[in-house]
C-alpha positions as CSV (number, residue, x, y, z in Angstrom):
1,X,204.6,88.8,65.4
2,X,207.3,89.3,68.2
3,X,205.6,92.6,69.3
4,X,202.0,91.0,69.0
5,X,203.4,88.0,71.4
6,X,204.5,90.6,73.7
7,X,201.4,92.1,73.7
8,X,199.3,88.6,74.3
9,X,201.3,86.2,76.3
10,X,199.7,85.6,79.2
11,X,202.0,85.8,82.1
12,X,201.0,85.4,86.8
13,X,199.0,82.3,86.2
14,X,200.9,79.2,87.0
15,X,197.9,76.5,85.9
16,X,198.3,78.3,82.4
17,X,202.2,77.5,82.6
18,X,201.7,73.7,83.9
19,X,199.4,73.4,80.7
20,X,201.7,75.0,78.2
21,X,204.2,72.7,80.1
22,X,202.1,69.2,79.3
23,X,201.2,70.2,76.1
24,X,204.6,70.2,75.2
25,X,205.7,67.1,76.8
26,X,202.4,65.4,75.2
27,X,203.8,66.6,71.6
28,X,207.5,65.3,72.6
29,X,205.9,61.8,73.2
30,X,203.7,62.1,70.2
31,X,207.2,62.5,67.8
32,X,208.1,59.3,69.8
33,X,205.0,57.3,69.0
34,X,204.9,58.4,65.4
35,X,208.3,57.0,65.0
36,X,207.4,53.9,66.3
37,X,204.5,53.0,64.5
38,X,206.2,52.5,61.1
39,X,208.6,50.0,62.8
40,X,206.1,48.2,64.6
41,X,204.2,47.9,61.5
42,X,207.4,45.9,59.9
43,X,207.6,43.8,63.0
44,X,203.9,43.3,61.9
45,X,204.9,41.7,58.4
46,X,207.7,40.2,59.5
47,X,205.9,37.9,61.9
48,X,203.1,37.4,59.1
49,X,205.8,35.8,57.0
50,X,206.9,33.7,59.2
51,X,203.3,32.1,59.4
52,X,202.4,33.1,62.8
53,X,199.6,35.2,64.3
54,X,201.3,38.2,65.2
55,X,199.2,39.1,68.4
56,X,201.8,40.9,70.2
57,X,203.3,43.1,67.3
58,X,199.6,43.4,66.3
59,X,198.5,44.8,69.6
60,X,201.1,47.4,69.8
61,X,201.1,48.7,66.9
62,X,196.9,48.9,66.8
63,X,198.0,50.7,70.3
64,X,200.2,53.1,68.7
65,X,198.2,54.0,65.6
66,X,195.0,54.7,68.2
67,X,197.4,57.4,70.1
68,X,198.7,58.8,66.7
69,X,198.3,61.7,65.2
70,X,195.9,64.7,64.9
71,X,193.2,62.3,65.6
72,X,194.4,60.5,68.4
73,X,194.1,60.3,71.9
74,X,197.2,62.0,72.9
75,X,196.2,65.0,70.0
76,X,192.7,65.1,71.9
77,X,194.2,65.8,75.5
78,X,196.7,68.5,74.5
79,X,194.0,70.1,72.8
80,X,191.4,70.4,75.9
81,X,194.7,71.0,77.9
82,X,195.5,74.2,75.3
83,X,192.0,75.6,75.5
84,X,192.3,77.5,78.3
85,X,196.0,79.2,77.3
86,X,194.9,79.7,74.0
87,X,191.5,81.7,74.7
88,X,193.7,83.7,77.5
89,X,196.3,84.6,74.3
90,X,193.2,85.9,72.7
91,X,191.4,87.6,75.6
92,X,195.0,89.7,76.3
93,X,196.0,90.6,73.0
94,X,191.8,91.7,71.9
95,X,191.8,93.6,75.5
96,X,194.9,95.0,74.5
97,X,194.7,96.4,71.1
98,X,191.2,97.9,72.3
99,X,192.7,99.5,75.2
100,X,195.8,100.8,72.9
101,X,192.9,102.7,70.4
102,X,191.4,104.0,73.0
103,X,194.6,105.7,74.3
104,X,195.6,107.1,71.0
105,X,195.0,110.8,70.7
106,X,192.3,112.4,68.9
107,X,194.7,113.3,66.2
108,X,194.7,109.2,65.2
109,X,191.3,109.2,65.2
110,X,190.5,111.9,63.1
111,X,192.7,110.8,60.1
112,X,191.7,107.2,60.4
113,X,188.6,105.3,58.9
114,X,186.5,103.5,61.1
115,X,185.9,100.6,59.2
116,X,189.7,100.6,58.6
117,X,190.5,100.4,62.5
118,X,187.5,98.0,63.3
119,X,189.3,95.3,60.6
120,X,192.9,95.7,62.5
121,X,191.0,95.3,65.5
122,X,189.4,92.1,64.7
123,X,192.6,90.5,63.2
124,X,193.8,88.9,66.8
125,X,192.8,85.5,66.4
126,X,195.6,85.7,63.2
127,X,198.2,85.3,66.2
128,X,196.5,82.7,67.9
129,X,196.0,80.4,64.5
130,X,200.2,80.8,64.2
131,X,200.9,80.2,67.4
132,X,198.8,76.8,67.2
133,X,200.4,76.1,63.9
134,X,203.9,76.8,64.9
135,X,204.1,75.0,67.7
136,X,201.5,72.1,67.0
137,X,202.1,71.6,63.2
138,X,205.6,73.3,62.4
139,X,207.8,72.1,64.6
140,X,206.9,68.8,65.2
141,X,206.8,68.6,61.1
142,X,210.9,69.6,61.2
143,X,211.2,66.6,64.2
144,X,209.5,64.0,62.0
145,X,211.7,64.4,58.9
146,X,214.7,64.7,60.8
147,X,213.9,61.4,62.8
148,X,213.5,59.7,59.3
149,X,216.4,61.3,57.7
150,X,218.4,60.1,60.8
151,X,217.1,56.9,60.4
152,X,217.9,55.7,57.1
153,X,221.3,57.1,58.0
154,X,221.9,55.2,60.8
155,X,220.7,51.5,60.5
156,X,219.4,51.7,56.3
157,X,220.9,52.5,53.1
158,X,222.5,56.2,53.4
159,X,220.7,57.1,49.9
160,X,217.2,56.9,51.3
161,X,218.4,59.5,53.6
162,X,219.9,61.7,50.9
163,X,216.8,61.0,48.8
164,X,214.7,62.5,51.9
165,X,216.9,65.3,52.4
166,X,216.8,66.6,48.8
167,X,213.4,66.1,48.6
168,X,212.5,68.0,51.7
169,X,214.6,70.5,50.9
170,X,213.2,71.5,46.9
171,X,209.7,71.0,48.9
172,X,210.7,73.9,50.9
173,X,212.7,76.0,48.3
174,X,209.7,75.7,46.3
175,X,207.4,76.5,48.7
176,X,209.3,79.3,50.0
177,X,210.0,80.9,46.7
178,X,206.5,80.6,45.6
179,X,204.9,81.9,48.9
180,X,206.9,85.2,47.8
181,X,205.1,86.3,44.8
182,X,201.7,85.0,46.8
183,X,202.5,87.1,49.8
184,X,202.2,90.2,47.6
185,X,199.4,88.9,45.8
186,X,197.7,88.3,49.2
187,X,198.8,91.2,50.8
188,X,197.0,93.3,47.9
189,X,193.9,91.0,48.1
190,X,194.3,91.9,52.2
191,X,193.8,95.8,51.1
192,X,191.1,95.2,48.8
193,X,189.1,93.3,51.4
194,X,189.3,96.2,54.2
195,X,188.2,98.5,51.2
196,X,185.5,96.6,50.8
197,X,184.4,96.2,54.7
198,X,185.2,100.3,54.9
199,X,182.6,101.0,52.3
200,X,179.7,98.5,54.2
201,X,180.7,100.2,57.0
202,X,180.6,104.1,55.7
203,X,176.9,103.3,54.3
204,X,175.5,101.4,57.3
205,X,176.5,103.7,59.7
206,X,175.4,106.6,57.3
207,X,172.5,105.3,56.7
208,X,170.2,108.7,56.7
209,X,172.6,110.6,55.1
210,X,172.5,107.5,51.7
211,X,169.0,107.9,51.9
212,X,168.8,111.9,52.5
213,X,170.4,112.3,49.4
214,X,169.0,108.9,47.1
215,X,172.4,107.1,47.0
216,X,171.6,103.9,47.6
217,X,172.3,103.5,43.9
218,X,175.8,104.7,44.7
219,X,176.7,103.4,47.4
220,X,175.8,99.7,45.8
221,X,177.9,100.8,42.8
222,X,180.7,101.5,45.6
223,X,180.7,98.4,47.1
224,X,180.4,96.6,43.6
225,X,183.4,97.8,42.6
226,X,185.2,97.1,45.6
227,X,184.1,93.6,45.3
228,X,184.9,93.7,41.6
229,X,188.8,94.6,43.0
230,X,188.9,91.9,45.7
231,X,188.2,89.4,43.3
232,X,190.9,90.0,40.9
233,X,193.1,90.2,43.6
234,X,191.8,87.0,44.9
235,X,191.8,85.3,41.4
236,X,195.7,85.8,41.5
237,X,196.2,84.1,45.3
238,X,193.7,81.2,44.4
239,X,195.7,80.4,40.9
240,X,198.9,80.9,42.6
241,X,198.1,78.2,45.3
242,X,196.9,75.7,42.8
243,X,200.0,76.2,41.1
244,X,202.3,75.7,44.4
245,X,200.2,72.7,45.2
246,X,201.0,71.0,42.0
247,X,204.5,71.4,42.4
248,X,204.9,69.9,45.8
249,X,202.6,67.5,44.6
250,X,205.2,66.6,42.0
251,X,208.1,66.4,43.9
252,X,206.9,64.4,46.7
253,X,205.6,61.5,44.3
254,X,209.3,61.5,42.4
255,X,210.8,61.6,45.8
256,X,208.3,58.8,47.2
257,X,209.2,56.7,44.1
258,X,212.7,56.8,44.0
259,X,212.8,55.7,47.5
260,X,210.2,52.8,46.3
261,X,212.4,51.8,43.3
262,X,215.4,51.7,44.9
263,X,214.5,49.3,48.0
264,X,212.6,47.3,45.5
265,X,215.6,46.8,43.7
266,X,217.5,45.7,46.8
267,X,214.9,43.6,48.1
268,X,215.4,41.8,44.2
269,X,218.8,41.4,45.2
270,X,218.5,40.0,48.6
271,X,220.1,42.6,50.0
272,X,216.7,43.9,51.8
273,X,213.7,42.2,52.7
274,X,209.7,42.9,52.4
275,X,209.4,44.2,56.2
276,X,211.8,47.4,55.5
277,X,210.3,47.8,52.4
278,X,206.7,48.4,54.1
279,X,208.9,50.4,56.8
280,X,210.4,52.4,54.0
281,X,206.9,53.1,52.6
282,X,205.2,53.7,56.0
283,X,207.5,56.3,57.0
284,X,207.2,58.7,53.3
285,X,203.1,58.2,53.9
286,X,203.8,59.7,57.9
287,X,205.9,62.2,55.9
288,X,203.6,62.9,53.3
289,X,200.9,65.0,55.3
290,X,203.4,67.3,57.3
291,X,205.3,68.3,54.0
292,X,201.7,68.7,52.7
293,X,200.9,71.0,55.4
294,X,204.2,72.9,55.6
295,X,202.6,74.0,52.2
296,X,199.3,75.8,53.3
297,X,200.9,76.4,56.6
298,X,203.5,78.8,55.3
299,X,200.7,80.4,52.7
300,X,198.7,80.8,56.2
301,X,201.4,82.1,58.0
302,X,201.8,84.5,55.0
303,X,198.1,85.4,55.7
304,X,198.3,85.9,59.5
305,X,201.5,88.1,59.0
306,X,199.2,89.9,56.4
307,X,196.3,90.3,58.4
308,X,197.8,91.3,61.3
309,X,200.4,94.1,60.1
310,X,197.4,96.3,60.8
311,X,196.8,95.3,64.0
312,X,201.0,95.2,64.1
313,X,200.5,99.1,63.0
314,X,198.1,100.0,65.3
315,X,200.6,99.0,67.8
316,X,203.1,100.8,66.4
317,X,201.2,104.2,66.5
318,X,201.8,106.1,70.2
319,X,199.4,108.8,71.6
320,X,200.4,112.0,71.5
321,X,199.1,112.8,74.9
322,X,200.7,111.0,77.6
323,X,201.1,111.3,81.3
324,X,205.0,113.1,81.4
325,X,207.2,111.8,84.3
326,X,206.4,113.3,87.6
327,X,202.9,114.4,87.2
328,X,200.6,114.2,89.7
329,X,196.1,113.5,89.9
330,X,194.2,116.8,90.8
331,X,192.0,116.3,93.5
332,X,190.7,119.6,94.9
333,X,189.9,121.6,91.8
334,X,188.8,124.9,91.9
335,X,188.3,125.6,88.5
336,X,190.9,128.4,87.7
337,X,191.3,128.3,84.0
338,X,194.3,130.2,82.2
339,X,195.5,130.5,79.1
340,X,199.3,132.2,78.6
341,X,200.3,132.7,75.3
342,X,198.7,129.3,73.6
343,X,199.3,128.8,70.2
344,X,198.2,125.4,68.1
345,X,198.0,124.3,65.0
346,X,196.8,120.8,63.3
347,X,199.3,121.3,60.9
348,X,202.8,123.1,61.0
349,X,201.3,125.0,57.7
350,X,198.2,126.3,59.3
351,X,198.0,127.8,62.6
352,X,194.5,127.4,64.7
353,X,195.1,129.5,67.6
354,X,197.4,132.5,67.8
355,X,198.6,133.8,71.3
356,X,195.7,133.6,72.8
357,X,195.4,134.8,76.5
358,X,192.6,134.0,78.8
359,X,191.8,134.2,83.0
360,X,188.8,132.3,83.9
361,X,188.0,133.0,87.7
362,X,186.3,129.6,89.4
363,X,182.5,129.5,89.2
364,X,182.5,132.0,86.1
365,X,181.3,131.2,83.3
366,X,182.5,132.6,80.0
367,X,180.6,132.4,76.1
368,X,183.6,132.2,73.1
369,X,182.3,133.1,69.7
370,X,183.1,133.6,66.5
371,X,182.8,132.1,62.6
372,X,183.2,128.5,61.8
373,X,187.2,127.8,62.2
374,X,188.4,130.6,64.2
375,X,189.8,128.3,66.5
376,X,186.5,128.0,69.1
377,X,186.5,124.2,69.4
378,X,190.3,123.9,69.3
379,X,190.8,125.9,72.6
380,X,188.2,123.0,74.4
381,X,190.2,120.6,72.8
382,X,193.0,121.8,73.8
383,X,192.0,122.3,77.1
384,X,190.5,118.7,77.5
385,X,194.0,117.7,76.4
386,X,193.0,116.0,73.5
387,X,196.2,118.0,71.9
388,X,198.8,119.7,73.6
389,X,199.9,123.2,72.9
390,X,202.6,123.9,70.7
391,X,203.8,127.1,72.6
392,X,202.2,128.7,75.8
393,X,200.7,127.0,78.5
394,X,197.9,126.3,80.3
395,X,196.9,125.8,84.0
396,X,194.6,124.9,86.4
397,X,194.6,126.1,89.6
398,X,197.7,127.5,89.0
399,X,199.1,124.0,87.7
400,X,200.3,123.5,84.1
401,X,198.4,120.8,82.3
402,X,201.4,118.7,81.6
403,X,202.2,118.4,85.5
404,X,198.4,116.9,85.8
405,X,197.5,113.4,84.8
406,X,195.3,113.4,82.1
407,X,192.3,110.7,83.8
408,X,192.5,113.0,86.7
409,X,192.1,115.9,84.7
410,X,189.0,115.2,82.0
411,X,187.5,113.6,85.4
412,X,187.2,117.3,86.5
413,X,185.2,118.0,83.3
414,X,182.1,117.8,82.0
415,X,181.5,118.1,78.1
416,X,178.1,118.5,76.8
417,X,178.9,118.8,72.5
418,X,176.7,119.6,70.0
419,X,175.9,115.9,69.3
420,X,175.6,113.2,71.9
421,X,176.7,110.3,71.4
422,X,174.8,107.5,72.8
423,X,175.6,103.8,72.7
424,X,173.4,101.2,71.9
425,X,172.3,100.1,75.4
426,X,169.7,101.3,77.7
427,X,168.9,104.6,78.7
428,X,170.5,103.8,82.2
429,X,173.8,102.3,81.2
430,X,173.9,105.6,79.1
431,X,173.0,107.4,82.1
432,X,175.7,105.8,84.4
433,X,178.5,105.8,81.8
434,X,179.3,109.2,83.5
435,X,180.0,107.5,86.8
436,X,179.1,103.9,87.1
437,X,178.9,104.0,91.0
438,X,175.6,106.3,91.2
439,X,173.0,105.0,93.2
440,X,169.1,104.7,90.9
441,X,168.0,107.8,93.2
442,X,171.0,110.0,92.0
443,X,169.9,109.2,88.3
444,X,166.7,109.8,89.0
445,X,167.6,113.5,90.5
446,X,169.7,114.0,87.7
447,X,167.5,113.3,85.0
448,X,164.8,115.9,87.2
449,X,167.5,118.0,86.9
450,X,167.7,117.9,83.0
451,X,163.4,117.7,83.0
452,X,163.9,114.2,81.5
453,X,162.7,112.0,84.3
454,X,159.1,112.4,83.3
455,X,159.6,111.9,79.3
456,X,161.3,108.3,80.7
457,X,159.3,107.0,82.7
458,X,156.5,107.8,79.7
459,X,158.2,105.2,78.0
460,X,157.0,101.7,77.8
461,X,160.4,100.2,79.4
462,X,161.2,103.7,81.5
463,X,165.4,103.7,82.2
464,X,165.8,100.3,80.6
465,X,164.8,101.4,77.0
466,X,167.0,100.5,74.4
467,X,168.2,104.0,72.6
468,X,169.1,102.2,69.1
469,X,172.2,102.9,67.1
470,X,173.9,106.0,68.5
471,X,170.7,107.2,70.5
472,X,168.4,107.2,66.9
473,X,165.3,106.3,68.9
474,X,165.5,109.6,70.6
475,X,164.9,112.6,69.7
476,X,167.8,115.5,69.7
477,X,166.2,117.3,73.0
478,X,166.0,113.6,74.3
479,X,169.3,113.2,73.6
480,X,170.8,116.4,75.1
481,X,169.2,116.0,77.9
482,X,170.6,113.3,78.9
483,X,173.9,114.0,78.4
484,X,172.8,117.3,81.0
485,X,172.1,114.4,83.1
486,X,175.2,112.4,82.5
487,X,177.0,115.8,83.6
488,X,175.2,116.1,86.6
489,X,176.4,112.8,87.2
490,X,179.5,113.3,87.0
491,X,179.3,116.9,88.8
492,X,182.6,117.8,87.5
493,X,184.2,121.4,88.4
494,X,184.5,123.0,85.2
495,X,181.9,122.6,82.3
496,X,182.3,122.6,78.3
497,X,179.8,123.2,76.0
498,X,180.4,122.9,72.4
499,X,177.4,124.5,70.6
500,X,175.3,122.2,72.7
501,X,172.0,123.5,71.5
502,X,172.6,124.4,67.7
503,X,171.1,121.8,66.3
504,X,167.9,122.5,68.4
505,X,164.8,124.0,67.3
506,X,163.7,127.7,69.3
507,X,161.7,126.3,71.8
508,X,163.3,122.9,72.6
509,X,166.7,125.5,72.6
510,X,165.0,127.6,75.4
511,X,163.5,124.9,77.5
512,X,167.2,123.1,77.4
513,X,169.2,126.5,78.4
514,X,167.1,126.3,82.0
515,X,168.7,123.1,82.3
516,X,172.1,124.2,80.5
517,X,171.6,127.4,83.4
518,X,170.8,124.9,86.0
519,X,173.7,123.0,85.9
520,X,176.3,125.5,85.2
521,X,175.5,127.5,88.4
522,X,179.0,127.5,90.4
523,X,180.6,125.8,88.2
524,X,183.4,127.4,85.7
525,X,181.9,127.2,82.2
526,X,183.1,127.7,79.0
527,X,180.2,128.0,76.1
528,X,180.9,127.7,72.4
529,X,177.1,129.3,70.7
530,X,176.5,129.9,67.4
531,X,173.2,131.9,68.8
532,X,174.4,135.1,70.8
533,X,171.2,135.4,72.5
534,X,172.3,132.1,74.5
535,X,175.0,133.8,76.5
536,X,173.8,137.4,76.9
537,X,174.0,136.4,80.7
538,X,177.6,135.3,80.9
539,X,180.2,136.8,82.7
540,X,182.8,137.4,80.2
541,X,182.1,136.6,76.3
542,X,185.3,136.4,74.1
543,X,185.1,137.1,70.4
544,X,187.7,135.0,67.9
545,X,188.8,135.4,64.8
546,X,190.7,134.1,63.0
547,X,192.9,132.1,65.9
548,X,192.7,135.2,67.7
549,X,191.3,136.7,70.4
550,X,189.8,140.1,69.0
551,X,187.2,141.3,71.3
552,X,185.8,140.8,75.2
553,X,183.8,141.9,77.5
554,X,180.3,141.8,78.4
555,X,177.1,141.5,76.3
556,X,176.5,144.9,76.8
557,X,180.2,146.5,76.7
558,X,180.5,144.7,73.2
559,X,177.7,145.9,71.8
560,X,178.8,149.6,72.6
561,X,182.4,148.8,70.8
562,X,180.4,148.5,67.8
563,X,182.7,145.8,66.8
564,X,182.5,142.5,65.5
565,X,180.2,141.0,68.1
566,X,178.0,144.2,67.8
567,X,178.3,143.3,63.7
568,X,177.3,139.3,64.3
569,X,174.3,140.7,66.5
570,X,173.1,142.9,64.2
571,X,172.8,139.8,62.0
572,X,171.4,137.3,64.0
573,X,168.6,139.9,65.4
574,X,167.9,141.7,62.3
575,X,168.0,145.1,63.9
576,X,170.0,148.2,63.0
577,X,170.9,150.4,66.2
578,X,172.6,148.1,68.9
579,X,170.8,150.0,71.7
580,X,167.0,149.0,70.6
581,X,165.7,146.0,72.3
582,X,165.3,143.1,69.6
């Protein structure tokens, strides 16, 4: 919890510190009143026994009672006061666990679940529920038994005191000792339940891929089962807690009647009288409820500890890629891309990319090919610095990548992948995501640019249609177009495209490469295509294999190698002789 505080305490406003400030001095007065009111209430039945109308006592004590408690009007004015400090706790620690994911490298990403990371994410109002609890219910809870304890110490009999003490104490001990065998039960129940919200959120956001294949069937059998495993796991906190609550239950009545026997014994004797007595018995029922709550409030602590180790974890993890000491933005880029000796690998047992060795002049552009996994997508990865290199370097403009911040750098390129991703806003928050500061008539030329502007404003809302769940509404032209458009937008100096028109049909594929043509002209380009006959035209087209680099040169220089290009040609255009014209 100490790193989540960190992480949430809000800090530079000083009305957030005079409130924190009052709130405390409200629940210092509030230990004072509480300890008043069962005396009052004995000068209250004192003065009735002594025939007399006890206005005075009366008043004061009707007084204190109105101020008491969690219900009272002192309660009521820290709470409005805490409002403020307790939504800014919230706002900081949501804002920054987001901002934390978001900087974690692609490498977290890829071997987390989504659902998984969505349910830490969501876990930050666990800190703000112990932080009320600690400081609202906890502490004052240890200040009122101690104020009794002292009490009957100093001015009653010393056994009442001992008799409180002891049975504080087992309340604790048991509480304690039984929370330990809950807090694994819960923590299990805590597991099944983000199985469960992983599943709904697998299907739901799969949804044509269940119904593509008729799982529906499945996947409810999934998520029964799931639910079939939180419930067990539940079964065993619920029983558990009814079984803690009967034992406090049973320890606070023996205490409560001990302390009852024994001053009605006294008061037999003459050595008490009926005001302490009611005293006595006013102070156990004040004690009653704060013992009770110490109960559920260490089972809840138990459960915000629980549900927030993930978000605790997510804090823990650290990106990767970071900014090293010393680098500097680039501002000027040319777009001078080398690669010296790279190698990388995901995993020390599998290498990705073996020595490879490329100079990319600015304004060229430059097609890599090859089978699926021979390292194609890795070397943009790498280059977008979404991974580092594991030996070799690579610069731009002359500058290694680790002397460049990495903002600075992925500002100065423009990816266009195979599938966009579109959120689920309007076609011009989409649009602007690229560079939030472009004027309507810069989107507008953009989207002409991409020969989209017409198929929008076609549309009953034009630029403020809603695109649905990851762009669903459009189609996958639709889609690439506008992310052509959202890199126009952001006219950066070097250009990536992953495959960006493989999962195009022929003639949407050839009306998109104009625009792909378009917005690639001087600008350095680096093309990942399935289909050679999309880069005939570049400048250099490199052929990997493997990790490696094994051929270059032009279209027509690899075709007279008769090498591996010349073979995946051959393939893809059904022809025999390279030299014919397919």
């Amino acid at each position: 919890m100490g790193a989540l505080w960190d992480k949430s305490r809000p800090t530079g406003s000083a009305s957030l510190q005079l409130r924190a400030i009052l709130c405390l001095a409200i629940l210092i007065l509030q230990r004072i009143i509480n300890a008043l009111v069962p005396l009052q209430l004995g000068q209250v039945v004192a003065a009735l026994g002594k025939g007399n109308f006890p206005y005075k006592e009366l008043s004061i004590y009707m007084a204190c009672r109105a101020i008491q408690g969690q219900q009272g009007v002192l309660a009521s004015i820290r709470a409005l006061l805490w409002i403020p400090f307790g939504q800014a706790t919230y706002r900081k620690l949501t804002e920054s666990a987001f901002h934390h994911v978001l900087s974690l490298s692609m490498q977290f990403h890829l071997g987390k679940r989504l659902g998984e990371v969505m349910s830490a994410l969501n876990k930050g109002s666990a800190l703000n529920t112990f932080i009320d609890s600690l400081i609202f219910q906890l502490f004052p809870m240890v200040a009122d038994i101690g104020i009794a304890a002292a009490y009957c110490l100093v001015y009653l009999n010393p056994f009442y005191s001992l008799i409180i003490l002891t049975m504080g104490g087992m309340y604790l001990f048991v509480t304690i000792y039984m929370a330990k065998y809950r807090g694994r039960a819960r923590r299990e129940m805590a597991k099944q339940d983000r199985e469960m919200d992983a599943v709904k959120s697998d299907a739901v956001m799969a949804y044509d891929v269940v119904h593509y294949n008729s799982a529906v069937g499945h996947e409810q059998l999934r998520l029964s089962t799931r639910v079939s495993a939180f419930q067990r796991s539940e079964f065993s906190v619920l029983v558990s807690l009814n079984m803690l609550n009967t034992a406090q239950n049973v320890i606070f009545t023996v205490g409560v009647a001990l302390v009852c026997f024994l001053s009605a014994y006294n008061i037999s004797t003459g050595a008490e009288d009926i005001p302490l007595f009611v005293t006595l018995v006013a102070y156990l029922a004040q004690l009653q409820a704060p013992l009770g709550f110490f109960g559920s409030f260490y089972t809840q602590v138990q459960n915000n500890l629980i549900d927030a180790e993930r978000m605790i974890g997510l804090f823990k993890e650290q990106p990767t890629v970071v900014d090293k000491q010393g680098s500097a933005d680039i501002i000027d880029c040319k777009g001078h891309i080398t690669f010296e000796a790279v190698s990388f690998g995901y995993d020390p047992r599998r290498v990705a990319l073996r020595d490879i060795n490329l100079n990319i002049q600015p304004g060229k552009s430059i097609a890599i090919v090859g089978e699926s996994g021979s390292g194609k997508s890795t070397l943009l990865r790498l280059l977008f610095r979404f991974y580092d290199v594991d030996s070799g370097r690579i610069l731009i403009d002359g500058r290694d990548l680790n002397d460049i911040t990495v903002d600075s750098l992925r500002r100065q390129i423009g990816v266009v992948p195979q599938e966009t991703m579109l959120f689920n806003d309007t076609l011009m928050y989409n649009l602007l995501y690229a560079r939030p500061t472009a004027t309507e008539d810069e989107v507008h030329a953009a989207c002409r640019a991409a020969s989209v502007h017409d198929k929008i404003l076609a549309l009953p809302d034009g630029y403020q249609t809603q695109v649905g769940e990851r762009g669903l509404r459009l189609s996958g032209g639709e889609k690439q177009r506008i992310a052509i458009a959202r890199v126009l937008l952001k006219s950066p100096r070097i250009l990536l495209m992953d495959e960006a028109t493989a999962s195009l049909d022929s003639e949407t594929e050839k009306s998109i490469q104009t625009s792909l043509a378009q917005i690639s002209m001087g600008r350095t380009t680096i093309t990942i295509a399935h289909r050679l006959s999309t880069i005939t035209h570049c400048d250099e087209i490199v052929v990997f294999q493997d990790g490696r680099i094994v051929e270059r040169g032009t279209h027509s220089t690899l075709l007279d190698l008769e090498g591996r290009y010349c073979q995946m040609w051959d393939e893809q255009t059904k022809r025999a002789p390279h030299g014919d014209i397919p």
